[in-house]
CHARMM internal coordinates of N, CA and C (Angstrom, degrees):
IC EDIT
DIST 1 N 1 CA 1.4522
DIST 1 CA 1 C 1.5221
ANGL 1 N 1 CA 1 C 108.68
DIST 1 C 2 N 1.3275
ANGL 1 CA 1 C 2 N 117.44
DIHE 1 N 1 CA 1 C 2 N 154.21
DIST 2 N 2 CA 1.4882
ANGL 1 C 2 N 2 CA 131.41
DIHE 1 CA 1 C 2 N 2 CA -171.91
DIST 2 CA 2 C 1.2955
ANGL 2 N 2 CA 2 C 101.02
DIHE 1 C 2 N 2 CA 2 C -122.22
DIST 2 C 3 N 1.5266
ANGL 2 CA 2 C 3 N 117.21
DIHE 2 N 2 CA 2 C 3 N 147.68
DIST 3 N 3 CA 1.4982
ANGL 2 C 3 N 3 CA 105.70
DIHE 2 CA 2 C 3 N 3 CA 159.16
DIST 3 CA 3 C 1.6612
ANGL 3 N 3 CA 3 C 105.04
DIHE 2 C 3 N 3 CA 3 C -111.50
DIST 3 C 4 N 1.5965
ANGL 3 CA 3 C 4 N 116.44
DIHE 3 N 3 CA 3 C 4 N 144.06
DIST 4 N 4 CA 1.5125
ANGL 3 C 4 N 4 CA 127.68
DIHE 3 CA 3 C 4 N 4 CA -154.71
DIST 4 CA 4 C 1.3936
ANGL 4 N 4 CA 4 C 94.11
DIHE 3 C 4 N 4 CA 4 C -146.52
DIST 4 C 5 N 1.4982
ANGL 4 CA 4 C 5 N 118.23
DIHE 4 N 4 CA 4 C 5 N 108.05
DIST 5 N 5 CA 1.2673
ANGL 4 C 5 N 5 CA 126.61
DIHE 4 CA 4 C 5 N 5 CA 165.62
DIST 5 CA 5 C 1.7881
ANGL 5 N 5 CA 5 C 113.95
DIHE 4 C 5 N 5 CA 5 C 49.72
DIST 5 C 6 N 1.6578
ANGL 5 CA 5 C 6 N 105.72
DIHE 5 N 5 CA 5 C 6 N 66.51
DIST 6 N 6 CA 1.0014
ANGL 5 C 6 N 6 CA 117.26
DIHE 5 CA 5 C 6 N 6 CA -165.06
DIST 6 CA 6 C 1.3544
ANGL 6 N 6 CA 6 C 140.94
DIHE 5 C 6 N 6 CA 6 C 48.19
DIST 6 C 7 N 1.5398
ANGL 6 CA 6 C 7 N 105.10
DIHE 6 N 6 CA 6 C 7 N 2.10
DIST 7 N 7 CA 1.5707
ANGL 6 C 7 N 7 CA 117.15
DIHE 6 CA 6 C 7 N 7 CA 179.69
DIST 7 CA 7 C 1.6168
ANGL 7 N 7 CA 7 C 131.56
DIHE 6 C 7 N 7 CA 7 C -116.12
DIST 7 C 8 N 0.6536
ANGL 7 CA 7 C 8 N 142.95
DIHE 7 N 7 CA 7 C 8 N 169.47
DIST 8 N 8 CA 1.8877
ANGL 7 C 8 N 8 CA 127.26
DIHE 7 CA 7 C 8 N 8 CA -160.21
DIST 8 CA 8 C 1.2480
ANGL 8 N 8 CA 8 C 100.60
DIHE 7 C 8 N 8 CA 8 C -113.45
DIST 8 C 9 N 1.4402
ANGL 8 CA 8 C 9 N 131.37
DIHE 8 N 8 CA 8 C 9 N 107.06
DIST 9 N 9 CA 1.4577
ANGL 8 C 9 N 9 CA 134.90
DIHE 8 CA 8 C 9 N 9 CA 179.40
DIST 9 CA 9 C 1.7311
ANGL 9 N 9 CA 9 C 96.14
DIHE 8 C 9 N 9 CA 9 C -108.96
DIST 9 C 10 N 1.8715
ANGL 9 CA 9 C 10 N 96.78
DIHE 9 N 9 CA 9 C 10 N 137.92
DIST 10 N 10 CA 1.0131
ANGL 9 C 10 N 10 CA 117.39
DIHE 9 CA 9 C 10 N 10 CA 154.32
DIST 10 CA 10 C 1.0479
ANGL 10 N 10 CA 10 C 138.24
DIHE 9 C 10 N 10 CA 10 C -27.91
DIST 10 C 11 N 1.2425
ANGL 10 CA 10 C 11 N 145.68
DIHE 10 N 10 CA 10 C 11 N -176.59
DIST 11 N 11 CA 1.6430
ANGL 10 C 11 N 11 CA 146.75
DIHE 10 CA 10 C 11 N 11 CA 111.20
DIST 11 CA 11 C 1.9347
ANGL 11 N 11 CA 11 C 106.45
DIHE 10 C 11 N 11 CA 11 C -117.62
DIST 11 C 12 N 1.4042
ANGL 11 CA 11 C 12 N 106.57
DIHE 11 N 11 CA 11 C 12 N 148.17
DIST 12 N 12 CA 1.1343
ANGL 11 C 12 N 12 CA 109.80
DIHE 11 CA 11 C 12 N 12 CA 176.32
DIST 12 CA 12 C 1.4688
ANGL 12 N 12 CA 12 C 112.66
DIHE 11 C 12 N 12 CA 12 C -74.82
DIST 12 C 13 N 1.3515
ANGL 12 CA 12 C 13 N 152.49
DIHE 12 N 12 CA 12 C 13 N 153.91
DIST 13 N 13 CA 1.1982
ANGL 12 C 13 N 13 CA 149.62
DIHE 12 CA 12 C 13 N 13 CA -131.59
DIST 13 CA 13 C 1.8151
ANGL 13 N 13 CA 13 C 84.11
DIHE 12 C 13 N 13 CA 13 C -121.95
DIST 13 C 14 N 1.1816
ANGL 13 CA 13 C 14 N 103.88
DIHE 13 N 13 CA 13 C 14 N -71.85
DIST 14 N 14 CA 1.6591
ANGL 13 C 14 N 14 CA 94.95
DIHE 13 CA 13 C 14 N 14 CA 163.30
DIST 14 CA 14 C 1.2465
ANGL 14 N 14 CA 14 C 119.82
DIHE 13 C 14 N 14 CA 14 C -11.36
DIST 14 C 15 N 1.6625
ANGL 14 CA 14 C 15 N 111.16
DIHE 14 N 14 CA 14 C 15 N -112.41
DIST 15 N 15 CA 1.1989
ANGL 14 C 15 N 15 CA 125.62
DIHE 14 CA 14 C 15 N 15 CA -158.68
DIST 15 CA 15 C 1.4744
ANGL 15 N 15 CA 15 C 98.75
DIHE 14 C 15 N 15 CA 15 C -94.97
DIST 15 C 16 N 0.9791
ANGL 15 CA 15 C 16 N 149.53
DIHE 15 N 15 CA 15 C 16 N -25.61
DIST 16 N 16 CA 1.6307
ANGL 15 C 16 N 16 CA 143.67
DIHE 15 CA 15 C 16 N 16 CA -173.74
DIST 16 CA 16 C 1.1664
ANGL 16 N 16 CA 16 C 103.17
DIHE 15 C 16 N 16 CA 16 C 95.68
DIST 16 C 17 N 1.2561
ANGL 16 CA 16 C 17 N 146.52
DIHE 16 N 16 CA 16 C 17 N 45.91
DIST 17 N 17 CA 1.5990
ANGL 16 C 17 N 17 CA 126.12
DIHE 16 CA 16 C 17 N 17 CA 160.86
DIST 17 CA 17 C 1.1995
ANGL 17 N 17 CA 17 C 96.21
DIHE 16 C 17 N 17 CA 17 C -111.73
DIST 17 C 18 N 1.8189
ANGL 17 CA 17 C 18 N 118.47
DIHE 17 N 17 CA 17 C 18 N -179.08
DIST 18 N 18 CA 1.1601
ANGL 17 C 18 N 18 CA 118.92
DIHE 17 CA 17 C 18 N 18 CA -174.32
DIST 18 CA 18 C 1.3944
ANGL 18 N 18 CA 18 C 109.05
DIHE 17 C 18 N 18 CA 18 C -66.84
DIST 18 C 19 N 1.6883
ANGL 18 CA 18 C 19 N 112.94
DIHE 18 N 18 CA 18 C 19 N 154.64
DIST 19 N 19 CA 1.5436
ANGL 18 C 19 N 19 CA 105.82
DIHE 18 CA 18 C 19 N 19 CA -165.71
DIST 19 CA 19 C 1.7345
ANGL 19 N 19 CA 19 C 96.99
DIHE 18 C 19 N 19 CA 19 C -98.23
DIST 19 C 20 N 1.1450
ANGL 19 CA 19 C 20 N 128.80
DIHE 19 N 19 CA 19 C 20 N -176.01
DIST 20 N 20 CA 1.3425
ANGL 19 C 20 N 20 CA 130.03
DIHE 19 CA 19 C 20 N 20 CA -161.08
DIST 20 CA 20 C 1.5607
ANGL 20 N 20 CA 20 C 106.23
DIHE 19 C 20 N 20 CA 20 C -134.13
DIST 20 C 21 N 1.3539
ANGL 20 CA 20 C 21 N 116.10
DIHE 20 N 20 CA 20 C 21 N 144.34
DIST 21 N 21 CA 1.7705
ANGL 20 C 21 N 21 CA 111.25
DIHE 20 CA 20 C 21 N 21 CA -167.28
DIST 21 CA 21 C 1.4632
ANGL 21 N 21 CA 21 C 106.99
DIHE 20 C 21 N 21 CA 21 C -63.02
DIST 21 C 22 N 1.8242
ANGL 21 CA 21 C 22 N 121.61
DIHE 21 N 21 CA 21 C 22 N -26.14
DIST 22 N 22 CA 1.2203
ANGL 21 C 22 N 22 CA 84.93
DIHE 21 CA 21 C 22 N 22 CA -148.32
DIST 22 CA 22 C 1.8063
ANGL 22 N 22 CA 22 C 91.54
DIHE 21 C 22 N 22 CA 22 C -98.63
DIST 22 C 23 N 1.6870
ANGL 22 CA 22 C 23 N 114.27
DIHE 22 N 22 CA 22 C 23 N 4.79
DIST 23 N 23 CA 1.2092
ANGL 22 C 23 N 23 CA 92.66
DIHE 22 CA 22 C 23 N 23 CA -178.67
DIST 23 CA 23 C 1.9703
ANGL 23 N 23 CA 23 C 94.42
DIHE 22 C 23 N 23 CA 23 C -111.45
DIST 23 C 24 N 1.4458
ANGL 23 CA 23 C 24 N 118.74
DIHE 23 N 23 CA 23 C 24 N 46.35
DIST 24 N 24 CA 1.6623
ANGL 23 C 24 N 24 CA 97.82
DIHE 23 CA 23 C 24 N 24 CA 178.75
DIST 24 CA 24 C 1.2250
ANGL 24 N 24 CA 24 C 138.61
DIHE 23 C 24 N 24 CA 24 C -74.34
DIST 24 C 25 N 1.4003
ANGL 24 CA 24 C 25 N 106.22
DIHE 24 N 24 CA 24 C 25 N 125.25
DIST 25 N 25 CA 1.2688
ANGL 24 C 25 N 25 CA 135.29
DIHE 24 CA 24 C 25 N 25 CA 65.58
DIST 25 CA 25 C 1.4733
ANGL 25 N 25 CA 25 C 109.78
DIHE 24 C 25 N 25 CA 25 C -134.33
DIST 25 C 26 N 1.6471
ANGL 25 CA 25 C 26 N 106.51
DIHE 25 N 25 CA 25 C 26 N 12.31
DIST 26 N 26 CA 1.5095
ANGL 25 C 26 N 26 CA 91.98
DIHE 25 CA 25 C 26 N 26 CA 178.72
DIST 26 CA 26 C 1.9489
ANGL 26 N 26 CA 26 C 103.02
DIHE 25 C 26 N 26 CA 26 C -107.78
DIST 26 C 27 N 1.5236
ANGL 26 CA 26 C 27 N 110.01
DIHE 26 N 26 CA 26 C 27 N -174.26
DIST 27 N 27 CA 1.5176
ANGL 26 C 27 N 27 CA 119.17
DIHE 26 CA 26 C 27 N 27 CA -171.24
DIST 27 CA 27 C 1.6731
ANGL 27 N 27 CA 27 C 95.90
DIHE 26 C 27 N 27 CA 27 C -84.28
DIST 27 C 28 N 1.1430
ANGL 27 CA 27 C 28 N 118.06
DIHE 27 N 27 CA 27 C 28 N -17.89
DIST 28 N 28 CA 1.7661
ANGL 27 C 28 N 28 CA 111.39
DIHE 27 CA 27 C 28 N 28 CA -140.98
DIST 28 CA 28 C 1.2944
ANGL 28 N 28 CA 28 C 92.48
DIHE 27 C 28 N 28 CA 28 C -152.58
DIST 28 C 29 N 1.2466
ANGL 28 CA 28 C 29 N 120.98
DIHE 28 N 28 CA 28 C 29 N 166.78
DIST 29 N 29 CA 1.2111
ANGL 28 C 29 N 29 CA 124.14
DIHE 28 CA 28 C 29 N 29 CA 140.45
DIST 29 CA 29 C 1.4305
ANGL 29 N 29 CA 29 C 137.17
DIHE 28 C 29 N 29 CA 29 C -92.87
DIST 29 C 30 N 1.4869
ANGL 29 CA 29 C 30 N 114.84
DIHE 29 N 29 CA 29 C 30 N 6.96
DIST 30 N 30 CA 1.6885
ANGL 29 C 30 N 30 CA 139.61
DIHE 29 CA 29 C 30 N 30 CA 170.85
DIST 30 CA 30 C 1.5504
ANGL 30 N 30 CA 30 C 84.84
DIHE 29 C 30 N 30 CA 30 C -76.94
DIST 30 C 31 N 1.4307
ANGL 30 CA 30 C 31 N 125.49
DIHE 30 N 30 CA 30 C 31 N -58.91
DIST 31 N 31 CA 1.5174
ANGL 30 C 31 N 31 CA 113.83
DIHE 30 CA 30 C 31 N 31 CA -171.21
DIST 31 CA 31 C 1.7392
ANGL 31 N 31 CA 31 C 120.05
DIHE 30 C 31 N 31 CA 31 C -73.00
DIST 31 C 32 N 1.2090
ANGL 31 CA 31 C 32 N 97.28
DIHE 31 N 31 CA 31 C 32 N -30.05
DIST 32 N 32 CA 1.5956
ANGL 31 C 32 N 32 CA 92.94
DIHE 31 CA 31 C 32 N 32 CA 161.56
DIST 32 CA 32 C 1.7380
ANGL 32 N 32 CA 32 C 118.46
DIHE 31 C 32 N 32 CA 32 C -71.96
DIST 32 C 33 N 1.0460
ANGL 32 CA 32 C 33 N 106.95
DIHE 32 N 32 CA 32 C 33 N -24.91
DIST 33 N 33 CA 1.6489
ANGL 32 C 33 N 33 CA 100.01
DIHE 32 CA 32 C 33 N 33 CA 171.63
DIST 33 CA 33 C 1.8210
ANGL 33 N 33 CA 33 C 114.76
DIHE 32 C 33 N 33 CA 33 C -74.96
DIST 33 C 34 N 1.5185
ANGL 33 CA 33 C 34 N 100.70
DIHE 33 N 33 CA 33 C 34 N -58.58
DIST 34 N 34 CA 1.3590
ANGL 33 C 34 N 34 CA 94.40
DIHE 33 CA 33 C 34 N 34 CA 152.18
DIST 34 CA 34 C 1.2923
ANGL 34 N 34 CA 34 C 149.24
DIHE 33 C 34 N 34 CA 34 C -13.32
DIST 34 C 35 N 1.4712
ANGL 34 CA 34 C 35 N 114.92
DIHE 34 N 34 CA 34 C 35 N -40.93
DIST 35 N 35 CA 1.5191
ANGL 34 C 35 N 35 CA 141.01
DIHE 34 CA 34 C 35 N 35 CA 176.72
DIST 35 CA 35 C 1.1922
ANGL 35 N 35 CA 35 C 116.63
DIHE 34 C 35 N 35 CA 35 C -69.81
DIST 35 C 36 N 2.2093
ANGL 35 CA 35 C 36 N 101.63
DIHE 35 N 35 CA 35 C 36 N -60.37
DIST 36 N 36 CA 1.2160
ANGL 35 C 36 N 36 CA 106.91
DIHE 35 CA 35 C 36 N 36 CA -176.17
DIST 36 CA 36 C 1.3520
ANGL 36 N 36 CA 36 C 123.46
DIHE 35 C 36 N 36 CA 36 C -60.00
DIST 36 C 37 N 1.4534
ANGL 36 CA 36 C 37 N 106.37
DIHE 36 N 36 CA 36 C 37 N -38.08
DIST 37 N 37 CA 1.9918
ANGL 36 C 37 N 37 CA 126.14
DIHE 36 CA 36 C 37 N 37 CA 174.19
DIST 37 CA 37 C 1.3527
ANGL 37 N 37 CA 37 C 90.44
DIHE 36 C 37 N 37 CA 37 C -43.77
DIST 37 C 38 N 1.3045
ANGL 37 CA 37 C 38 N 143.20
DIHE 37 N 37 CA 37 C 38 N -67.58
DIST 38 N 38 CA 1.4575
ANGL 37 C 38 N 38 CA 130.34
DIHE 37 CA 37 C 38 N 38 CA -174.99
DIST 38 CA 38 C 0.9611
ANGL 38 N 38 CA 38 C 113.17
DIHE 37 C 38 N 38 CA 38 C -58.62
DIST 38 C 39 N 1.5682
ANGL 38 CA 38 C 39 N 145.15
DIHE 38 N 38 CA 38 C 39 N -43.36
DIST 39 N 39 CA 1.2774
ANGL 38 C 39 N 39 CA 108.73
DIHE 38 CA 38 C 39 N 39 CA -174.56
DIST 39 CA 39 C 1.5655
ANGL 39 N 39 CA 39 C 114.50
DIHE 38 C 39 N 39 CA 39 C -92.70
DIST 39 C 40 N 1.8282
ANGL 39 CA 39 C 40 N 117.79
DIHE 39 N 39 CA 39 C 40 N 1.07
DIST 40 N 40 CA 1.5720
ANGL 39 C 40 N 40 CA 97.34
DIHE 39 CA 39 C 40 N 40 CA 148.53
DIST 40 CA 40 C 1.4655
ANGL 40 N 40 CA 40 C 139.19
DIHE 39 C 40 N 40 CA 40 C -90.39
DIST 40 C 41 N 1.5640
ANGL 40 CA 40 C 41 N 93.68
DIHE 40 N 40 CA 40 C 41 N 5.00
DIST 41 N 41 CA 1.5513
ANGL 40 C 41 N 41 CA 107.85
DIHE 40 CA 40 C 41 N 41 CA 147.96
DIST 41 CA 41 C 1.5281
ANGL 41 N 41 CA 41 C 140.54
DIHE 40 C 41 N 41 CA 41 C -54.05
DIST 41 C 42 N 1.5453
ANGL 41 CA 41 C 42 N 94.82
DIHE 41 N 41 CA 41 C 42 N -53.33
DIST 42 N 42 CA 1.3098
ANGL 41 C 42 N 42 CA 104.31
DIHE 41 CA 41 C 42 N 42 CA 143.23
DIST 42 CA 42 C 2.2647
ANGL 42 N 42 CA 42 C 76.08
DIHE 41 C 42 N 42 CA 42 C 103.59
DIST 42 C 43 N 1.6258
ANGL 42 CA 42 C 43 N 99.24
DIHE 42 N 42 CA 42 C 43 N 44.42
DIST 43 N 43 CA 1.3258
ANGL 42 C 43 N 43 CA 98.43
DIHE 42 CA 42 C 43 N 43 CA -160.99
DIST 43 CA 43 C 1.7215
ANGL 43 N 43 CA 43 C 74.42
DIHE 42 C 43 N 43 CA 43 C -113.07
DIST 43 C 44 N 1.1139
ANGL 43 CA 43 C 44 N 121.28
DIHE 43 N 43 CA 43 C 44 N -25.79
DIST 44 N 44 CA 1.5896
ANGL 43 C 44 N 44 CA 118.90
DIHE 43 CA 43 C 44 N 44 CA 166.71
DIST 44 CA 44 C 1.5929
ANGL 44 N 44 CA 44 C 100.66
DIHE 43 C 44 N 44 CA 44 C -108.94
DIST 44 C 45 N 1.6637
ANGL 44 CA 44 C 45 N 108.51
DIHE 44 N 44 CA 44 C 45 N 147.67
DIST 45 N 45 CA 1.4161
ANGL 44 C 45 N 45 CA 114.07
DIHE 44 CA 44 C 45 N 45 CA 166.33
DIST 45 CA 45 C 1.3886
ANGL 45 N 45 CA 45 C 108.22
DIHE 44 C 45 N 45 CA 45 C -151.52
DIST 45 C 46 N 1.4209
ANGL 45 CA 45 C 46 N 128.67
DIHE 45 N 45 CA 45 C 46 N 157.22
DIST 46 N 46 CA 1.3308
ANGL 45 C 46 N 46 CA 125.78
DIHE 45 CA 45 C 46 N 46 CA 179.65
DIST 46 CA 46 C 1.5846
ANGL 46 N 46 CA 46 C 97.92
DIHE 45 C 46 N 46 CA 46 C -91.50
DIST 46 C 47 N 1.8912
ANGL 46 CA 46 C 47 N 130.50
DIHE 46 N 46 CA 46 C 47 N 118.67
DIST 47 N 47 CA 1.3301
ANGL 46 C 47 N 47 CA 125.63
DIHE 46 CA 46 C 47 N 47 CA 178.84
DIST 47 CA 47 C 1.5214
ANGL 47 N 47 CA 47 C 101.93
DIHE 46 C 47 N 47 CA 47 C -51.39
DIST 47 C 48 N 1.4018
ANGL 47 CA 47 C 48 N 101.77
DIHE 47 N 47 CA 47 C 48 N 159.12
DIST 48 N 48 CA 1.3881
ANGL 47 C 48 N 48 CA 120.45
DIHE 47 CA 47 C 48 N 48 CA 153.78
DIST 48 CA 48 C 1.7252
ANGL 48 N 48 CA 48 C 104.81
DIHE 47 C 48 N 48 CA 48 C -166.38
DIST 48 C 49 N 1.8887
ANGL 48 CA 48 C 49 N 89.98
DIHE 48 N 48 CA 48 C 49 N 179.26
DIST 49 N 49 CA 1.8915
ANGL 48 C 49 N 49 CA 99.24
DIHE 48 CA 48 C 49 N 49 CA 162.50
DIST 49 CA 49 C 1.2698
ANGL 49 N 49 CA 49 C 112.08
DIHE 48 C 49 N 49 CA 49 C -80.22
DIST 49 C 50 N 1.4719
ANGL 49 CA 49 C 50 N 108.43
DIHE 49 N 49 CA 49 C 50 N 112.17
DIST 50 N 50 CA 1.5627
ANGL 49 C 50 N 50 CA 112.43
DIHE 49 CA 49 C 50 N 50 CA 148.40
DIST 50 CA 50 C 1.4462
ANGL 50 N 50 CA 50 C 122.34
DIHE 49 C 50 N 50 CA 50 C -26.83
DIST 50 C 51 N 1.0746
ANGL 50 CA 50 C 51 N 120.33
DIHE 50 N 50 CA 50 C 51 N 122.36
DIST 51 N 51 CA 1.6958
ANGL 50 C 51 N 51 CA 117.09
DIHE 50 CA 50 C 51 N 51 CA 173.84
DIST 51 CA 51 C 1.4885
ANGL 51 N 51 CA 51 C 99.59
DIHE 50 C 51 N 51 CA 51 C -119.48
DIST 51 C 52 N 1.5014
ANGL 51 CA 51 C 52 N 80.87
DIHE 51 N 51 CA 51 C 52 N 142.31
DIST 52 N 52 CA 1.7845
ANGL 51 C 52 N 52 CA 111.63
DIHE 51 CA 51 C 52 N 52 CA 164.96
DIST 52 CA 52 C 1.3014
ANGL 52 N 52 CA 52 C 131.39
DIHE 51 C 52 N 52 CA 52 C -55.11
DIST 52 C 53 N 1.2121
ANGL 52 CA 52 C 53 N 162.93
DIHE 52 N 52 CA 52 C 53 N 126.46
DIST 53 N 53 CA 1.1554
ANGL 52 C 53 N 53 CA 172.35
DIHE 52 CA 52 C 53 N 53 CA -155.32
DIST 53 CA 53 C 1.7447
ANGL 53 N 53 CA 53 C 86.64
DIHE 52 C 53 N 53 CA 53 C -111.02
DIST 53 C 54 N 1.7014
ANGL 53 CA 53 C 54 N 110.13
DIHE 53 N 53 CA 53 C 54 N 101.06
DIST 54 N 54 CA 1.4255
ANGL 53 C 54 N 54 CA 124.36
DIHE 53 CA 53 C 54 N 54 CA -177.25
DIST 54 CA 54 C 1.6376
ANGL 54 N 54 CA 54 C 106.50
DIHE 53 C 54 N 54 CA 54 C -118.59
DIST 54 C 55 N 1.1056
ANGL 54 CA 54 C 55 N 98.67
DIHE 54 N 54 CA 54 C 55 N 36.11
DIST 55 N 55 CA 1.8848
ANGL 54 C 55 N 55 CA 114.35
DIHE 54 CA 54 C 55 N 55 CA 178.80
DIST 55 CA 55 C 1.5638
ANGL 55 N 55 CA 55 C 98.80
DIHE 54 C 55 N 55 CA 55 C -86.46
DIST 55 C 56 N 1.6322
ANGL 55 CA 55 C 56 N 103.38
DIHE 55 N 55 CA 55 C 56 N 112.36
DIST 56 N 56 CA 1.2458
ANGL 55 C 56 N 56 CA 129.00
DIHE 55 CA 55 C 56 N 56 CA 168.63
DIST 56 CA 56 C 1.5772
ANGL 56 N 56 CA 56 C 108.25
DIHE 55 C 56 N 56 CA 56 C -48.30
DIST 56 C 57 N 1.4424
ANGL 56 CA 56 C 57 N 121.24
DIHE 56 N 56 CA 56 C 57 N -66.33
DIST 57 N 57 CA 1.2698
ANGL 56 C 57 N 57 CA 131.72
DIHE 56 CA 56 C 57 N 57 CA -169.80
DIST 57 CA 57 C 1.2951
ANGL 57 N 57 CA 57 C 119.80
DIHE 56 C 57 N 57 CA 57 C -91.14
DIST 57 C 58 N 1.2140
ANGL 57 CA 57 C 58 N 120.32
DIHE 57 N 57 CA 57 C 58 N 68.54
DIST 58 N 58 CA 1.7176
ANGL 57 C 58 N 58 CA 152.42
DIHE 57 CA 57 C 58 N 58 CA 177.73
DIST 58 CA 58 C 1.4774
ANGL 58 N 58 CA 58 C 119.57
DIHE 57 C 58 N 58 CA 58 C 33.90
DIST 58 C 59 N 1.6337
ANGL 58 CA 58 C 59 N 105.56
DIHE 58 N 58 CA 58 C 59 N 36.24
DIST 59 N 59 CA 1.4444
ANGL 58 C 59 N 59 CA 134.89
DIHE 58 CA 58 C 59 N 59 CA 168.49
DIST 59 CA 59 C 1.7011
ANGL 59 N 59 CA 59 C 110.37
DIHE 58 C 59 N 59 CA 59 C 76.81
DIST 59 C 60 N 0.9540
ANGL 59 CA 59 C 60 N 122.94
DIHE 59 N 59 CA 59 C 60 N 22.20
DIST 60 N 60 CA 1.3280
ANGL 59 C 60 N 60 CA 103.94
DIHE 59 CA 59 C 60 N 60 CA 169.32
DIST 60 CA 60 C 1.6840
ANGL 60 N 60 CA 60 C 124.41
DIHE 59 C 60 N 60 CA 60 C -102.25
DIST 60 C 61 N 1.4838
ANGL 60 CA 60 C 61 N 108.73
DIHE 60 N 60 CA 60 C 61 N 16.42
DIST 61 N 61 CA 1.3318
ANGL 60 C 61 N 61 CA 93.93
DIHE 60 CA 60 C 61 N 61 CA 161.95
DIST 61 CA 61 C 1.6395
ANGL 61 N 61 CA 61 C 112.35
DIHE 60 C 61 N 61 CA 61 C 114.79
DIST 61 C 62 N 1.4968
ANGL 61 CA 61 C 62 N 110.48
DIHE 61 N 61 CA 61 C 62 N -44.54
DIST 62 N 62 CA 1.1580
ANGL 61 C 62 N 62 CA 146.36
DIHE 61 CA 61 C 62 N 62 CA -143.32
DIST 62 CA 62 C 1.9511
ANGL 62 N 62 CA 62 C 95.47
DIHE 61 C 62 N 62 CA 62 C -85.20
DIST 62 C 63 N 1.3139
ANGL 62 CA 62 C 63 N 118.71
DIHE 62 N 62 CA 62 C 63 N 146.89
DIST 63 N 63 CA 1.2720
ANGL 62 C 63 N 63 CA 133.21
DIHE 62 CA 62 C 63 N 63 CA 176.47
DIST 63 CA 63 C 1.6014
ANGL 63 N 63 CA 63 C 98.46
DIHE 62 C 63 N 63 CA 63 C -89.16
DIST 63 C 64 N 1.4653
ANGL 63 CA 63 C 64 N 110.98
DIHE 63 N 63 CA 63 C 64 N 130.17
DIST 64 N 64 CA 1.5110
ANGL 63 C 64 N 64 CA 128.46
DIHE 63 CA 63 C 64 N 64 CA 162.17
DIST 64 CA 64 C 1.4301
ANGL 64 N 64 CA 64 C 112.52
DIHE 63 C 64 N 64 CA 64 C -64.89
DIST 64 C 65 N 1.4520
ANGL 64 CA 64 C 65 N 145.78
DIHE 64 N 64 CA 64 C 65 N 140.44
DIST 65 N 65 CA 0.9574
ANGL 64 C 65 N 65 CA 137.96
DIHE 64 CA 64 C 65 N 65 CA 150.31
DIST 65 CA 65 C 1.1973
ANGL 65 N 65 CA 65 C 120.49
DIHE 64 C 65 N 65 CA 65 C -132.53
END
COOR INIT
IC SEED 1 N 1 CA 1 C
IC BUILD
């Protein structure tokens, strides 16, 4: 963020220009799509632990009786 004539302007995370109200925090909505494509890319991810699939009854979910 910049400050510009007493006021706090963005940057778009994308490309870096100033970002625009109606798409914030991005300039565009080409750069907000952009974004989302990465994270169903899976080119962004939030880390974590992998977990195990510890299903007794050969993973489907389902109650044994």
């Amino acid at each position: 963020m910049k400050k510009e004539n007493s006021k706090i302007v963005s940057l778009c995370p994308v490309c870096n220009v100033t970002s625009h109200v109606d798409y914030q925090p991005f300039c565009s909505r080409r750069c907000a799509d952009k974004d989302l494509l990465k994270w169903l890319n899976g080119e962004y991810y939030i880390p974590g632990i992998e977990l195990l699939d510890l299903d007794d009854n050969g993973g489907d979910g389902g109650i044994d009786n």
